[in-house]
Legacy VTK file of the C-alpha trace (Angstrom):
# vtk DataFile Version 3.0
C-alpha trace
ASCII
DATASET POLYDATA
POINTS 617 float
-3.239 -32.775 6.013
-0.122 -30.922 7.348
-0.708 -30.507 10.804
2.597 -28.816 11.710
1.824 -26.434 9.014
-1.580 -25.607 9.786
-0.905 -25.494 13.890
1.715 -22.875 13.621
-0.360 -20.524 11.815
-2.709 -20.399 14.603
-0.886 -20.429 17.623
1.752 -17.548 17.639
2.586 -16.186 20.412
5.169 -13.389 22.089
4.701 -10.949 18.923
5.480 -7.423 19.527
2.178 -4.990 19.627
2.989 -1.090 19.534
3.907 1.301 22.106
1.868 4.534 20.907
2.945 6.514 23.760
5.050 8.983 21.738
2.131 10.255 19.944
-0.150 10.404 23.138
-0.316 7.865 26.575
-4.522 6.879 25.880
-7.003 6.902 23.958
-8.295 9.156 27.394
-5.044 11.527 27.459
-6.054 15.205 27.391
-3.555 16.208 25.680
-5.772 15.225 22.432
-8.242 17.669 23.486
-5.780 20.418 23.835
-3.964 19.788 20.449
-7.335 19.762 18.664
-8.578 22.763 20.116
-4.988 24.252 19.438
-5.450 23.631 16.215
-8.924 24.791 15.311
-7.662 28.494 16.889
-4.940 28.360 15.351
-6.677 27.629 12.047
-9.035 30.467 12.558
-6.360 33.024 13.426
-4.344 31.703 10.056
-7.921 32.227 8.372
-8.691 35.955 9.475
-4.882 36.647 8.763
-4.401 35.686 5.302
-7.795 35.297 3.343
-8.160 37.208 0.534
-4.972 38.908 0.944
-2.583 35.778 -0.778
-2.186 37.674 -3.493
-0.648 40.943 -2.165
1.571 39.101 -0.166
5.591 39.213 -0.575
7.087 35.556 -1.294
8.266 36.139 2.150
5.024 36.210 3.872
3.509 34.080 1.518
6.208 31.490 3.270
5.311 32.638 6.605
1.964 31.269 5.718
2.993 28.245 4.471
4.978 27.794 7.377
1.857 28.687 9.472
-0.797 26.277 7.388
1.811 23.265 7.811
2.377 23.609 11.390
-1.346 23.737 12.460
-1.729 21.106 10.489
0.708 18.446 11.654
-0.310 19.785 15.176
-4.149 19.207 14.785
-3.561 15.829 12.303
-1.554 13.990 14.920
-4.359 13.479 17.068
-6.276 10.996 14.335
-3.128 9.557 13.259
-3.478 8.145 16.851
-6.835 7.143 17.023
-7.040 5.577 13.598
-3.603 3.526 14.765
-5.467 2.874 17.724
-8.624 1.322 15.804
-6.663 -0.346 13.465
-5.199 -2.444 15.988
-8.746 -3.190 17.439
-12.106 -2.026 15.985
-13.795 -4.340 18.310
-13.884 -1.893 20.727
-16.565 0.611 20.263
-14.630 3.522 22.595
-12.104 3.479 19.660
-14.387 3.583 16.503
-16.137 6.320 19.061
-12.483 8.319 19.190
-11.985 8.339 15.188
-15.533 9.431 14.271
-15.288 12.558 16.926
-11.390 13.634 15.826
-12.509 13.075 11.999
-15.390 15.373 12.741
-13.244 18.282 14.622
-10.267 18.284 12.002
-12.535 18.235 9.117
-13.519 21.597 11.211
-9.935 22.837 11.317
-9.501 21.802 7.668
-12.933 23.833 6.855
-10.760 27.196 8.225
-8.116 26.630 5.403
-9.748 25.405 2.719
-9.587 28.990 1.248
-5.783 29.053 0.721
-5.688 26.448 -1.921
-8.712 28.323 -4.020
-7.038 31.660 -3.685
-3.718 30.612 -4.543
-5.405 28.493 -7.611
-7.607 31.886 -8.474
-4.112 33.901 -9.095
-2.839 34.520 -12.245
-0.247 32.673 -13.803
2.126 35.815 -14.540
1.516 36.182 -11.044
2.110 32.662 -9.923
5.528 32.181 -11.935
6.596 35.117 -10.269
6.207 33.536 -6.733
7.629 30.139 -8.071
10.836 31.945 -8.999
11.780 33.464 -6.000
14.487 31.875 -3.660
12.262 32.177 -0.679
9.609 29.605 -1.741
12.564 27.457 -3.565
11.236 24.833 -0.653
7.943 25.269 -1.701
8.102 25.317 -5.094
6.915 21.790 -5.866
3.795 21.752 -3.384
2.513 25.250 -4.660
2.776 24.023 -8.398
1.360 20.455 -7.480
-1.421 22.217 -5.952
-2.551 24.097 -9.851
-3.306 20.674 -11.251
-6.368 20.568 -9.406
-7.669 24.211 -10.593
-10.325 22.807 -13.493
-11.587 20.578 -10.738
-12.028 22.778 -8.055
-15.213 24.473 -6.419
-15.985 27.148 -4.654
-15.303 27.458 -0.984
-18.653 27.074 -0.015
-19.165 24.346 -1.905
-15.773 22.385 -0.703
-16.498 22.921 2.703
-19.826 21.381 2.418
-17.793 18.522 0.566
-15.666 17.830 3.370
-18.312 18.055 5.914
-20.916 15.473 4.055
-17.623 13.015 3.485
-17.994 12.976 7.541
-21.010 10.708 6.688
-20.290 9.158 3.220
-17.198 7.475 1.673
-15.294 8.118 4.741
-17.950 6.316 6.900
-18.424 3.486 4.402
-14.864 2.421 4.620
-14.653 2.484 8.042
-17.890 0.011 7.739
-16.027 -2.064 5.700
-13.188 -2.795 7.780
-15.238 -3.626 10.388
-17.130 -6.212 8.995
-14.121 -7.781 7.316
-12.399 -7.688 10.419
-15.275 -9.315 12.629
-15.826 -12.213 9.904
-15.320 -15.515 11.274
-13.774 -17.552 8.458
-14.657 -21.414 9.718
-11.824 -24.035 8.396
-11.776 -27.907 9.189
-7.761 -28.852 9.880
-6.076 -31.751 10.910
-4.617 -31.061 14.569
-2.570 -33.494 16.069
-4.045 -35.968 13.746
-7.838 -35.457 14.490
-9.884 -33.071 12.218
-11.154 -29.724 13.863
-12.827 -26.910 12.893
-11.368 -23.372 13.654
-12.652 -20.077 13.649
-10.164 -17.836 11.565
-9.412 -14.261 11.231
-9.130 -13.179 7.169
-5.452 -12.933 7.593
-4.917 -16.556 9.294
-6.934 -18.296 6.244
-5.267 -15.955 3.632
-1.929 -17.342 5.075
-3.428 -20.823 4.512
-3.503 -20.602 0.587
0.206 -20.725 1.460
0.420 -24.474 2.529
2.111 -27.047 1.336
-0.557 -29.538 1.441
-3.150 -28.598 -1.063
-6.258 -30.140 1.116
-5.824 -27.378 3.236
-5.200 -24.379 0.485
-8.522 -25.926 -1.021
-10.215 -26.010 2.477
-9.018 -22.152 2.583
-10.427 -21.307 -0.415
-13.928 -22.548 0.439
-13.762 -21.347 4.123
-12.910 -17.919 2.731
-15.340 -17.757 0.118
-18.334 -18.918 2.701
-17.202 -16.344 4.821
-17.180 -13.644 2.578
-20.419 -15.153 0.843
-22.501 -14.629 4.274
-21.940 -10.773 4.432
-21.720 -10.676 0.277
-25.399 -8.756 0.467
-23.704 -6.023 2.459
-20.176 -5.534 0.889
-21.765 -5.539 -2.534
-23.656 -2.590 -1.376
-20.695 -0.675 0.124
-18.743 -1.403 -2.684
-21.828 -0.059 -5.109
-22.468 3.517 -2.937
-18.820 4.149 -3.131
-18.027 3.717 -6.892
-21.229 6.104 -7.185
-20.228 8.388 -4.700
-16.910 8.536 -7.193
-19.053 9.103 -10.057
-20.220 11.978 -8.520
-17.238 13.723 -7.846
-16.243 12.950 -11.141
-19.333 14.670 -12.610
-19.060 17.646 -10.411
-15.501 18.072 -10.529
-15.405 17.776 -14.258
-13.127 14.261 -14.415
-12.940 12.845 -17.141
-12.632 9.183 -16.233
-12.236 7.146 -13.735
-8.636 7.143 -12.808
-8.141 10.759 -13.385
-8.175 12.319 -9.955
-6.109 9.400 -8.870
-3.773 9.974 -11.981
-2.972 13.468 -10.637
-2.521 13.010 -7.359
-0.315 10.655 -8.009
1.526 13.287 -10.593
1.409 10.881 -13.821
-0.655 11.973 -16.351
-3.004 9.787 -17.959
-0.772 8.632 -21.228
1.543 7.102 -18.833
-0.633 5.271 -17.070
-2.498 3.449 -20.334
1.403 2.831 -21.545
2.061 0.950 -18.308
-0.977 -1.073 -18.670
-0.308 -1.504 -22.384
2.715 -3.048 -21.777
1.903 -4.967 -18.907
-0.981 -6.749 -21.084
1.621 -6.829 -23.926
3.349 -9.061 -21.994
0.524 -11.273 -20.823
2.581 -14.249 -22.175
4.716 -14.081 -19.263
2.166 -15.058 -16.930
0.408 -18.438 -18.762
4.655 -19.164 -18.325
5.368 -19.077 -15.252
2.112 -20.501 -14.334
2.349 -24.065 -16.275
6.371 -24.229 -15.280
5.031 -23.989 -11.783
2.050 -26.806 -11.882
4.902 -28.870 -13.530
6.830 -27.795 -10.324
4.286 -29.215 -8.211
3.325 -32.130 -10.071
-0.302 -31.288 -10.497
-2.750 -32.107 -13.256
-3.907 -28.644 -13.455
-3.717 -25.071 -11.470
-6.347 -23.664 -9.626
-6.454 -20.256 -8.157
-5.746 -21.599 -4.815
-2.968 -23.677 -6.065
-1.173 -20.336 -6.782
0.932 -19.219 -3.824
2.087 -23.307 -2.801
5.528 -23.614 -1.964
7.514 -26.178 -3.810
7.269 -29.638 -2.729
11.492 -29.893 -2.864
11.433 -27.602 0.488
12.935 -29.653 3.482
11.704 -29.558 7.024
14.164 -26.746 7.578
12.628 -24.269 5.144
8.734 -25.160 5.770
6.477 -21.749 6.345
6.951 -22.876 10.061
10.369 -21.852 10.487
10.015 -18.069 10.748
9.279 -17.027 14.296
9.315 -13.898 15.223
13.382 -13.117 16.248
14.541 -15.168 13.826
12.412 -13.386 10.835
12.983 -9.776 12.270
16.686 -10.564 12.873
16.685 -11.684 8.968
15.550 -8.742 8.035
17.604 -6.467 9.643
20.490 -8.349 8.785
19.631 -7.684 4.792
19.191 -4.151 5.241
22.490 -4.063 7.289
24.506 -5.700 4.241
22.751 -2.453 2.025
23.381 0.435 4.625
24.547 0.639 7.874
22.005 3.859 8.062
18.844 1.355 7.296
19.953 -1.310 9.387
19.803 1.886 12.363
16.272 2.576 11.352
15.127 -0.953 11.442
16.650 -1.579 14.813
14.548 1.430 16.606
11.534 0.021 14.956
12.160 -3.791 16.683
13.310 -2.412 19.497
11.138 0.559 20.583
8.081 -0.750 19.399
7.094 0.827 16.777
5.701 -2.437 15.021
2.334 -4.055 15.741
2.758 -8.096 14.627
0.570 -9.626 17.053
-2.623 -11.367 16.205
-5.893 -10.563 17.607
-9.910 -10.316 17.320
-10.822 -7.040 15.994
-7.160 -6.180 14.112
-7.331 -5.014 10.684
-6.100 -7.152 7.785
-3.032 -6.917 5.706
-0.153 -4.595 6.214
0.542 -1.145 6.361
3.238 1.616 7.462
1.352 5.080 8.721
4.037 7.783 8.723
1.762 9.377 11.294
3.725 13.428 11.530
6.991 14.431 10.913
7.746 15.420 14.509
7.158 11.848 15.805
7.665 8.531 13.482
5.903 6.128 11.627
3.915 2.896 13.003
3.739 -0.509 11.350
1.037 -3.051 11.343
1.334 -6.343 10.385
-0.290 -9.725 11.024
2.521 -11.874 11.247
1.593 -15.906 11.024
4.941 -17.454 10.284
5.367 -17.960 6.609
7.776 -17.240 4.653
5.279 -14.457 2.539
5.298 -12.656 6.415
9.103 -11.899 5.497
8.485 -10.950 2.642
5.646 -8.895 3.835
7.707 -7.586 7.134
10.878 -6.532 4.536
7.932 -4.490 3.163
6.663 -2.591 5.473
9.918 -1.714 7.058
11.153 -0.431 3.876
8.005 2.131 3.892
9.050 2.823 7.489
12.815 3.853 6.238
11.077 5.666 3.211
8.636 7.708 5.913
11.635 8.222 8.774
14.028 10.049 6.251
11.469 11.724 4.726
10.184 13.302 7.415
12.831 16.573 6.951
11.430 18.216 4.322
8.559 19.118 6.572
4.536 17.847 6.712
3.157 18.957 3.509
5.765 17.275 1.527
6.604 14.106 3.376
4.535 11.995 2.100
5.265 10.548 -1.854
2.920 9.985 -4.510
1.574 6.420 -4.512
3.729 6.269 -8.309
7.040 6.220 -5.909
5.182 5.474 -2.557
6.645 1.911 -2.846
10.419 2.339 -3.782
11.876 1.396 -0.608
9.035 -0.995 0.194
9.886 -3.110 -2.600
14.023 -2.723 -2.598
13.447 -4.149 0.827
11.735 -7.162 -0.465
14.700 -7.133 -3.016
17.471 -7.343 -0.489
15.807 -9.669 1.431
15.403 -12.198 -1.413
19.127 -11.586 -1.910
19.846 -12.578 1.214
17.636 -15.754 1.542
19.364 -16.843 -1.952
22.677 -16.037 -0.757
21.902 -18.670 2.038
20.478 -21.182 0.123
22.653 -24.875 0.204
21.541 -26.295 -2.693
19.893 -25.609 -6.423
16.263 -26.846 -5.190
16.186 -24.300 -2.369
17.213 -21.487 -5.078
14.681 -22.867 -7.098
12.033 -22.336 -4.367
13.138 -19.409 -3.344
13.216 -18.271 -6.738
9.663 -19.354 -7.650
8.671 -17.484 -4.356
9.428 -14.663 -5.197
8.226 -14.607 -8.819
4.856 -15.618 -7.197
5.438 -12.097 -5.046
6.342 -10.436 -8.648
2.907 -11.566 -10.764
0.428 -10.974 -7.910
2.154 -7.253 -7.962
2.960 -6.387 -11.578
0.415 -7.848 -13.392
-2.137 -8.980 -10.862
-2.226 -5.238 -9.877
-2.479 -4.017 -13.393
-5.682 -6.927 -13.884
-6.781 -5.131 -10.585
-7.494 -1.324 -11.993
-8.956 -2.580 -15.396
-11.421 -5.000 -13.379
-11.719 -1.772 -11.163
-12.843 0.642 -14.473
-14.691 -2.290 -15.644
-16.720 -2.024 -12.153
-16.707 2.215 -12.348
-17.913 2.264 -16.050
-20.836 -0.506 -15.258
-22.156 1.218 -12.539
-22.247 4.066 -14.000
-24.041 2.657 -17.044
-26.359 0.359 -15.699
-27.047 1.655 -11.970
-26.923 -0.436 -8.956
-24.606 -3.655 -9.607
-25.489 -6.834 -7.989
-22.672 -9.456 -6.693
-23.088 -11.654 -9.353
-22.849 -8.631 -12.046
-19.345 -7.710 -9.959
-18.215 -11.720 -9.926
-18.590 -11.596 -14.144
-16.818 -8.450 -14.299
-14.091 -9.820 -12.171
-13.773 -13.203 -13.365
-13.792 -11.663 -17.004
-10.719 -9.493 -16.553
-8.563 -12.288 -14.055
-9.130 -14.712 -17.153
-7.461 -12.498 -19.493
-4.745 -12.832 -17.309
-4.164 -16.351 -16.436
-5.225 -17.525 -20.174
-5.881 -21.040 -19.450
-2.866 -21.368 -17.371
-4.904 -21.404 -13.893
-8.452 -22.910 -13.566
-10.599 -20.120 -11.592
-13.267 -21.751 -9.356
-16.418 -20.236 -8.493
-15.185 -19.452 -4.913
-12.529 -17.010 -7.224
-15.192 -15.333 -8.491
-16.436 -13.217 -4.601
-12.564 -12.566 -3.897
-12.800 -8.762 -4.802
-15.136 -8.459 -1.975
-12.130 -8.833 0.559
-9.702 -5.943 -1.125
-9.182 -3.084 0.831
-7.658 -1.035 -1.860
-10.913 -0.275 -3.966
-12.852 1.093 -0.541
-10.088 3.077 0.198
-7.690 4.378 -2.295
-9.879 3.838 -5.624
-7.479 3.191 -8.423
-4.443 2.673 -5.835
-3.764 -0.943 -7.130
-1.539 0.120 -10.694
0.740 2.212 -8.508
1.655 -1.305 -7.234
2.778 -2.288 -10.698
4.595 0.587 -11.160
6.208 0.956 -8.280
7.803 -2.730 -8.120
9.172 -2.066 -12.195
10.388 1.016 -10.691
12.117 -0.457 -7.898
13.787 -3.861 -9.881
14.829 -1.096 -12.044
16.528 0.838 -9.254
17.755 -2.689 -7.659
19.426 -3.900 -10.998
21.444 -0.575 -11.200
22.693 -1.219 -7.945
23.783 -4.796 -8.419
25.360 -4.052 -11.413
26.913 -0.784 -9.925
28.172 -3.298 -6.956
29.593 -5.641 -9.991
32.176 -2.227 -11.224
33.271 -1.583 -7.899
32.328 -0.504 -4.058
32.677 3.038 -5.019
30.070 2.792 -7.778
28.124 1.007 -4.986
28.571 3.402 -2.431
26.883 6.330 -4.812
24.313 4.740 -6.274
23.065 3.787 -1.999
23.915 7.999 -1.483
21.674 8.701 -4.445
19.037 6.358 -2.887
19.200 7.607 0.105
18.706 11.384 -0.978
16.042 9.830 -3.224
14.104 8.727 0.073
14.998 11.100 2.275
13.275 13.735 -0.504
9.877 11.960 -0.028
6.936 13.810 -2.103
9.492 17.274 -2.586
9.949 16.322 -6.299
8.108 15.236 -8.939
8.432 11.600 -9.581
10.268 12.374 -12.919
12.989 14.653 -11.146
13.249 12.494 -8.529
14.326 9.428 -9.852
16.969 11.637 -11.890
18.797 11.007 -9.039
20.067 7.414 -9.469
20.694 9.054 -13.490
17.479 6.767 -14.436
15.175 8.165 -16.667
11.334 6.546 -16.437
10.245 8.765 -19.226
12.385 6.731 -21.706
10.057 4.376 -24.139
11.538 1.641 -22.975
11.354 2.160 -19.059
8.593 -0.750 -18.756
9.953 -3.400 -21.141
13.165 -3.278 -19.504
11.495 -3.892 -15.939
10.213 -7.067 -18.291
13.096 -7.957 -19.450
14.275 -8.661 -15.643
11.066 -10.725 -14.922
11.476 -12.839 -17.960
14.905 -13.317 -17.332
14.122 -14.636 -13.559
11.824 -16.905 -15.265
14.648 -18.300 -17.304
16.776 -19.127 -14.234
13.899 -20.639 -13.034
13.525 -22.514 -15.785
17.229 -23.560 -16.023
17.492 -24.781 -12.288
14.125 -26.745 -12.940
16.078 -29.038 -15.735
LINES 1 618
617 0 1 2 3 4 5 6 7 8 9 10 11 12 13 14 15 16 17 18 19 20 21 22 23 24 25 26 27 28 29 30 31 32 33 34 35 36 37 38 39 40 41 42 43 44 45 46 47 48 49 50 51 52 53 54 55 56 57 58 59 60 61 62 63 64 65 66 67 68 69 70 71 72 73 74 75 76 77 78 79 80 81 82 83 84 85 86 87 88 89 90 91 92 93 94 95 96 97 98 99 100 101 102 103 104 105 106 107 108 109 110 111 112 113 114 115 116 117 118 119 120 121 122 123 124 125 126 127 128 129 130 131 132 133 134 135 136 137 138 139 140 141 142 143 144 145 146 147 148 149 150 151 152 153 154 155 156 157 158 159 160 161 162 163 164 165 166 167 168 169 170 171 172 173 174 175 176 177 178 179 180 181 182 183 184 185 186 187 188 189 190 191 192 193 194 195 196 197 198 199 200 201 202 203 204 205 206 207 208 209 210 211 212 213 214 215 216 217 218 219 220 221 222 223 224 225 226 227 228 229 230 231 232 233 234 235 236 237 238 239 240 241 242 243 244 245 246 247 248 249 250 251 252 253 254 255 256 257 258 259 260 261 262 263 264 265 266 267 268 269 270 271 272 273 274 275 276 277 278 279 280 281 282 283 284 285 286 287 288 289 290 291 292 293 294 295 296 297 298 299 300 301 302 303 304 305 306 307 308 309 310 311 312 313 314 315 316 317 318 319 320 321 322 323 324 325 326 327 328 329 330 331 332 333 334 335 336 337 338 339 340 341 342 343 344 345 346 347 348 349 350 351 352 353 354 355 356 357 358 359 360 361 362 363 364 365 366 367 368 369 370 371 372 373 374 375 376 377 378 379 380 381 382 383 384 385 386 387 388 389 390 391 392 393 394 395 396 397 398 399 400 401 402 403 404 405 406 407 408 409 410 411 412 413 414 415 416 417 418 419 420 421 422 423 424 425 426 427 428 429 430 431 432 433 434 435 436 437 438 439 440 441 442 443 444 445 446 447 448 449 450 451 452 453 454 455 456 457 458 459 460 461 462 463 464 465 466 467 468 469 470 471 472 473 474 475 476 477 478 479 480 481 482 483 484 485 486 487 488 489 490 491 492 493 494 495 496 497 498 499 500 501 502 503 504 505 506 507 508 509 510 511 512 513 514 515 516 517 518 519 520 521 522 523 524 525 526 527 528 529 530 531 532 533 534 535 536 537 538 539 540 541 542 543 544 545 546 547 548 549 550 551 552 553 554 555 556 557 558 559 560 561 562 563 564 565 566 567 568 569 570 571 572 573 574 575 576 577 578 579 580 581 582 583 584 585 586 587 588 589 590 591 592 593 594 595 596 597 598 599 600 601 602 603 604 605 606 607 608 609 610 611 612 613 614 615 616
C-alpha cells in the first residue's frame, strides 16, 4: 500500500476554520435575541399594515411593502444563517443543534406573519396583476412578483400554510437535520499501511471518500468496504429517514395538486417540465459516451476490469511531483487564486478576501459536515464556505468550486434579499467556470503529454460523475418516489435494486458494480435535502462548458472580444436570481432554448475524450 498517500490524507494540519464574527461574535451574543425579536414585530406591524389591502394599493406602496417584507426578512433570517453555519462546522455539540432548532422555531413564527402576502397577491386578478407588472416602480420587482404566480394552482389557504410551516418544525426539516448527524458521527474503520506496518483508522466520511482517490488500488478497495460497513451499521435507520421523507413529498404532492415528482422542484427552479425530460433524453442518448471513457481509462490503468471503486484512480504515469499529496493548503489556495486572476482581476479580489479574512472553513474535525458548500448567508454581510480539504487533487477541484459560488453569491448580493439567490438551473455557473479555469491552468503547467493526459482524464472523471452521474441520480431518485408511493414502506434492499438498476444503465458493462455499490445512496445529501436537486448539476456544468467555450474562442478573435464576453459574465452573476434563466443567459448572446443547446455541450465532452484518446496513442 501507498503509505505517503494514505498518511497525508489523515494528518492535515494549519487549515483555515471561519471567522463568523461579522454575522454575530457567539453562539451566546444577544444580539441574536434582539434581531429575532426585531423581526417578529416587525413582521406583525408589516402584517396589520398591509393584509387584505394588496390590492388597493398604488405600485408605489405596493413597493414600499416589498421593500418592507425583504428587509424584515434578511434582518430576522441572518440569525439561522449563523447558527446553521455554526452546526455545520460541528453538530457534535448539542448547544449548537440546541441554537438551530430554537431560531428555526421563532422565524418559522416571523414567516407565519407574512405568509398572507404571497396568497393575496396570487388571489388578484390577472388584468389586475399585468397592470402592476407594467409600471416603472416595480420594474425591480417584476421578476419575483411574476415568479411568485407559478405557485397559484398549488397553493393553500393561509390557515392551512401556516400550519404547514409550523408541522415542517417537526418533519422533513427535523429528519434532515437527523441525517447529517448520523452521517457525520459515523466512524468509517480502514486498515492502511503507515510507515510500513498495517493500522486501522477511524475515518470521517469525507477522509475515506478521498481514499477512492488513491493511487494504489488496495486501499480504494479497502475504502470501498470500510465505507460500505460503515454505512451498513446505521443502514436500518437511514433507510427509514430516507422512506418518511419521500412520503412526506408524496404528500405535498397530493395536497398541493403536483403532478409528479419533480414538479415543485421543476418550478422553483423556473424550467418547466419538457425541458427537463429533453435534458435527460439527451443525456441517456448519449449513454455511449460513458462505456468510452470508462474502458479507455481501465486500459489507462492497466487493469483487467473496472470496478466502481476503480473509478476516480489517478493515472499510474503521475510522478512523485503530481501525487494527491502535493496540494497543501497555500499552495492549492494560491493556485486557485492565481486562475481566477488570469480571468478577472475583479474575481481574483473576491477570492483574496475569502483566504484572507476567513471566510472559508477547510479544516478537518469530529462532528463537521460532509462535502462542500457556499451559504450566501444575507446580502448585507457575505457568504461562508465549507469544505473538507484532505490534499488531493479533487480538493482543488472542489475548492475552485466553491469559491466560484462565493463570487456568484458576493456580486449578487445588489439586487437585494429576495432576489439574490439563483435558481439551482443557473445556481452552478460560476461554480463550474471556476473548475474550468482551474483545469486551464493546471494544463497550461503541465511539462509533458502524460501529465496532460492525467490531467485530462481528471477532469473528465469530474465531467461524468456531474453530467451523467447526476442525470442517473434523479431517475434512480423517481424510481425511489414512484416505488414508495406504489408499494408503501421500501426496505434497503428494495432501494439497493432500484439503485443498482438505474447506475447499470449507465456504466453498460463498462464498470463492474460490487455489492458494497449497491448502499452508496444512503450517504447522498442531496435527496434529504433538496429532493430532485441532483439534474440541476447536469445542467448547470453543460451550461457552464457552454459559456467557457464561448469565451475561449472569444479569447482566440481578440482581447476585446475577451474582455466583453468576462463584462457579460460578470453582469450575468452579479444579476443572481433577478432574471429568468432564459433572459439571463441572453446576456453572453447564448440561447439555451435552441434544440441543440444539450448536444452541443456533448459535442465538447466527446471531443475531450478524443484528445484523450489521441495523447493515450
Amino acid at each position: 500500500m501507498n503509505s505517503q498517500v494514505t498518511t497525508s490524507l489523515i494528518n492535515k494540519t494549519d487549515l483555515p476554520s471561519w471567522d463568523l464574527s461579522d454575522l454575530y461574535k457567539s453562539i451566546n451574543d444577544p444580539q441574536i435575541n434582539k434581531d429575532i425579536q426585531k423581526g417578529l414585530e416587525r413582521a406583525k406591524a408589516f402584517k396589520e399594515k398591509y393584509q387584505n389591502k394588496l390590492i388597493s394599493l398604488s405600485p408605489m406602496q405596493l413597493l414600499e411593502a416589498i421593500k418592507e417584507i425583504e428587509a424584515l426578512h434578511e434582518e430576522s433570517d441572518k440569525p439561522i444563517c449563523y447558527a446553521s453555519l455554526v452546526h455545520a462546522a460541528d453538530s457534535a455539540k448539542p448547544e449548537h443543534g440546541a441554537l438551530v432548532s430554537k431560531l428555526q422555531e421563532e422565524c418559522t413564527e416571523i414567516h407565519n406573519q407574512t405568509t398572507f402576502f404571497s396568497l393575496e397577491w396570487n388571489a388578484i386578478p390577472d388584468e389586475v396583476v399585468n397592470k402592476f407588472l407594467q409600471a416603472p416602480e416595480l420594474s425591480k420587482y417584476k421578476h419575483y412578483l411574476t415568479a411568485i404566480r407559478k405557485y397559484k394552482p398549488h397553493q393553500l389557504t393561509e390557515k392551512e400554510e401556516v400550519l404547514w410551516q409550523n408541522l415542517d418544525l417537526t418533519g422533513s426539516s427535523s429528519w434532515s437535520r437527523l441525517f447529517d448527524e448520523i452521517i457525520s458521527k459515523i466512524k468509517f474503520k480502514v486498515k492502511l499501511s503507515i510507515d510500513g506496518q498495517i493500522q486501522e483508522k477511524e475515518m470521517s466520511e469525507e477522509e475515506v471518500l478521498s481514499l477512492l482517490y488513491s493511487s494504489d488500488r488496495q486501499v480504494r478497495e479497502e475504502a470501498a468496504n470500510s465505507l460500505t460497513e460503515g454505512l451498513k451499521s446505521q443502514a436500518h435507520v437511514l433507510t427509514y429517514i430516507f422512506n418518511i421523507l419521500v412520503q412526506d413529498h408524496s404528500i405535498e404532492d397530493r395536497i398541493r395538486k403536483f403532478e409528479h415528482p419533480k414538479q415543485s422542484r421543476n418550478i422553483s427552479n423556473e424550467i418547466d417540465d419538457a425541458a427537463v425530460e429533453a435534458l435527460i433524453k439527451a443525456t441517456e442518448s448519449q449513454v455511449a459516451l460513458v462505456s468510452r471513457f470508462y474502458k479507455l481509462k481501465k486500459k489507462l490503468l492497466g487493469l483487467d476490469e473496472m470496478a466502481d471503486y476503480d473509478r476516480y484512480a489517478p493515472l499510474p504515469s503521475l510522478d512523485e511531483k503530481t501525487e494527491d499529496s502535493k496540494w497543501n493548503w497555500p499552495r492549492a489556495s494560491e493556485f486557485v487564486l492565481g486562475a481566477y486572476k488570469d480571468f478577472s482581476p475583479k474575481f481574483a479580489e473576491i477570492v483574496k478576501e475569502f483566504l484572507d479574512k476567513n471566510w472559508i472553513d477547510a479544516a478537518l474535525r469530529e462532528g463537521k459536515r460532509g462535502g462542500a458548500f457556499s451559504a450566501s448567508t444575507v446580502p448585507s454581510v457575505h457568504p461562508y464556505i465549507l469544505v473538507n480539504f484532505t490534499g488531493t487533487s479533487r480538493d482543488l477541484s472542489t475548492l475552485a468550486h466553491e469559491l466560484g459560488h462565493g463570487i456568484h453569491q458576493y456580486l449578487s448580493r445588489k439586487v437585494g434579499y429576495l432576489e439574490s439567490d439563483t435558481p439551482l438551473t443557473t445556481a452552478e455557473t460560476a461554480s463550474v467556470f471556476g473548475e474550468m479555469l482551474t483545469f486551464d491552468k493546471l494544463v497550461q503547467n503541465a511539462t509533458s503529454k502524460e501529465e496532460k493526459l492525467s490531467l485530462l482524464v481528471t477532469k473528465l472523471d469530474e465531467i461524468f460523475a456531474t453530467v451523467f452521474r447526476q442525470v442517473f441520480m434523479t431517475k434512480f431518485e423517481e424510481k425511489l418516489h414512484l416505488n414508495r408511493r406504489e408499494k408503501g414502506e421500501l426496505k434497503t434492499e428494495d432501494i439497493n435494486a432500484i439503485w443498482t438498476e438505474t447506475n447499470k444503465q449507465m456504466f453498460g458493462d463498462s464498470v463492474r458494480l460490487t455489492d458494497n455499490y449497491s448502499y452508496w445512496w444512503l450517504y447522498i445529501p442531496h435527496f434529504i435535502h433538496s429532493p430532485f436537486y441532483c439534474y440541476a448539476y447536469s445542467f448547470g456544468l453543460l451550461l457552464s462548458i457552454t459559456l467557457y467555450n464561448e469565451y475561449k474562442k472569444r479569447s482566440s478573435e481578440s482581447k476585446e472580444a475577451a474582455d466583453k464576453f468576462v463584462e457579460q459574465y460578470t453582469q450575468i452573476l452579479s444579476l443572481g436570481g433577478s432574471l429568468n434563466p432564459v433572459d439571463l443567459i441572453k446576456i453572453a448572446e447564448i440561447d439555451i432554448t435552441h434544440p441543440d443547446f444539450w448536444l452541443n455541450g456533448f459535442k465538447l465532452i466527446e471531443s475531450m475524450i478524443d484528445q484523450a484518446e489521441e495523447l493515450a496513442k
